[in-house]
Steps between C-alpha positions, in 0.01 A plus 500: 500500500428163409560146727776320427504283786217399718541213776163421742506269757885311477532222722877301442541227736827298569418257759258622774604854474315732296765734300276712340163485656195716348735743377372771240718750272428715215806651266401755220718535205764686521482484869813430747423287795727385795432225716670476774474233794728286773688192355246222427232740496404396126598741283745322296245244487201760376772640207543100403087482433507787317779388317364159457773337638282382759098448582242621700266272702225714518383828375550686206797671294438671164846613400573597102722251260769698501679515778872456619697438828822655653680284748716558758758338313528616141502135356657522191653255246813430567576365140341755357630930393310764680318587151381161474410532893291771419311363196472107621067520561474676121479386163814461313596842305453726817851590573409902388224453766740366760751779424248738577449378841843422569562903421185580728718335812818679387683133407426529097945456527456203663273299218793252404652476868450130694303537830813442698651763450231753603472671820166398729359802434581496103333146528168590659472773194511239266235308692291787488599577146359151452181547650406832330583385160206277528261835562321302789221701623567313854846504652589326776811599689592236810794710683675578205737733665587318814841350413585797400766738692343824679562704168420339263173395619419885490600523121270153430245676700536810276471313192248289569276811598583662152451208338193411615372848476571485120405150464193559736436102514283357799789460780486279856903580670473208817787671732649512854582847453268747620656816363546313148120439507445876609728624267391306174109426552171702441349223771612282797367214616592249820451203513446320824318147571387445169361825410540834431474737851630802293459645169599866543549736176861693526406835496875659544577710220809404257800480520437306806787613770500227822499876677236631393218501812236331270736229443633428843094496646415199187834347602376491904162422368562176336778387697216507788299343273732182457565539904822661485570748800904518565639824417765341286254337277295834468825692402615234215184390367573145485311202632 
């Protein structure tokens, strides 16, 4: 499987404090990594790099052209139908194409509905609709399910997964959520003081139950890894 993201030696600086600080990270295509880390710990910060939102001071990052983020927040134009949400990056003509991935996230209903009147959840489809139209071969997801409620972050997760698995683009998820990363990624990686101290394939076989023994000893694992002890922690998964 070829490289479709190779980064040797980041160093990101903001002030005195070093970010990202010698930090080195390969992604294969069609490979799903999680990076998971404290608040501040420069994840958000590595996803901006990669997507060229922000750069590096030192070091190198090969990434390919195409590539796309997810935020947090889905972002979309106001002013503008979900169809035309969907198709905004692409050439005039593509509305076929944006159908399609509009039907991939279940919302091909929704193509002449305004933004405001979707659901969160129906939103963040359409984000990701966006993003996959464009075939990236990198996809960058920044917490994309976090504002969601407790379900329907588990149906995002689920499509994401399936999507990506049929897509099979390059894919970096930055998230809080231990058991997400477990559940979604073929690797985690931590992130603490500027560079990786884990990068740990997931060897837990699907579908991924939180129950599961395998699961539960990669959930302690890592939440020791980013120095997380209490019981409560350990039992939810999140940092």
């Amino acid at each position: 499987m070829s490289t479709a993201v190779s980064i040797t030696g980041l160093r990101r600086v903001f002030g005195e404090r070093a970010v990202l600080d010698g930090l080195d990270l390969t992604i294969r295509r069609g490979e799903f990594v999680a990076l998971l880390g404290a608040s501040g710990s420069g994840k958000t910060t590595l996803l901006r790099i990669l997507g060229a939102l922000d750069g590096a001071d030192a070091g190198q990052v090969l990434v390919p052209e195409a590539r796309t983020v997810v935020f947090q927040e889905p972002r979309l134009v106001p002013s503008k139908k979900v169809l035309a949400n969907v198709t905004v990056a692409l050439p005039r003509g593509q509305a076929a194409r944006g159908l399609k991935a509009l039907s991939e996230v279940g919302l091909e209903r929704h193509a002449d509905a305004w933004p405001a009147t979707l659901s969160g959840g129906e939103a963040q489809r359409v984000a990701l609709a966006r993003a996959l139209v464009r075939e990236p071969e990198l996809l960058l997801l920044d917490e994309p399910f976090a504002a969601l409620d407790a379900l329907t972050r588990l149906k995002m997760q689920d499509l994401v997964g399936e999507l990506c698995r049929a897509h099979r683009p390059a894919v970096l998820l930055v998230t809080h959520d231990v058991d997400e990363a477990v559940r979604l990624a073929d690797r985690v990686c931590v992130l603490r003081d500027g560079r990786l101290v884990t990068d740990e394939p997931v060897a837990v076989d699907h579908p991924r139950d939180p129950g599961d023994p395998a699961f539960a000893a990669l959930r302690r694992r890592l939440l020791a890894d980013l120095g997380v002890h209490s019981r409560t922690h350990a039992e939810t998964g999140v940092i």
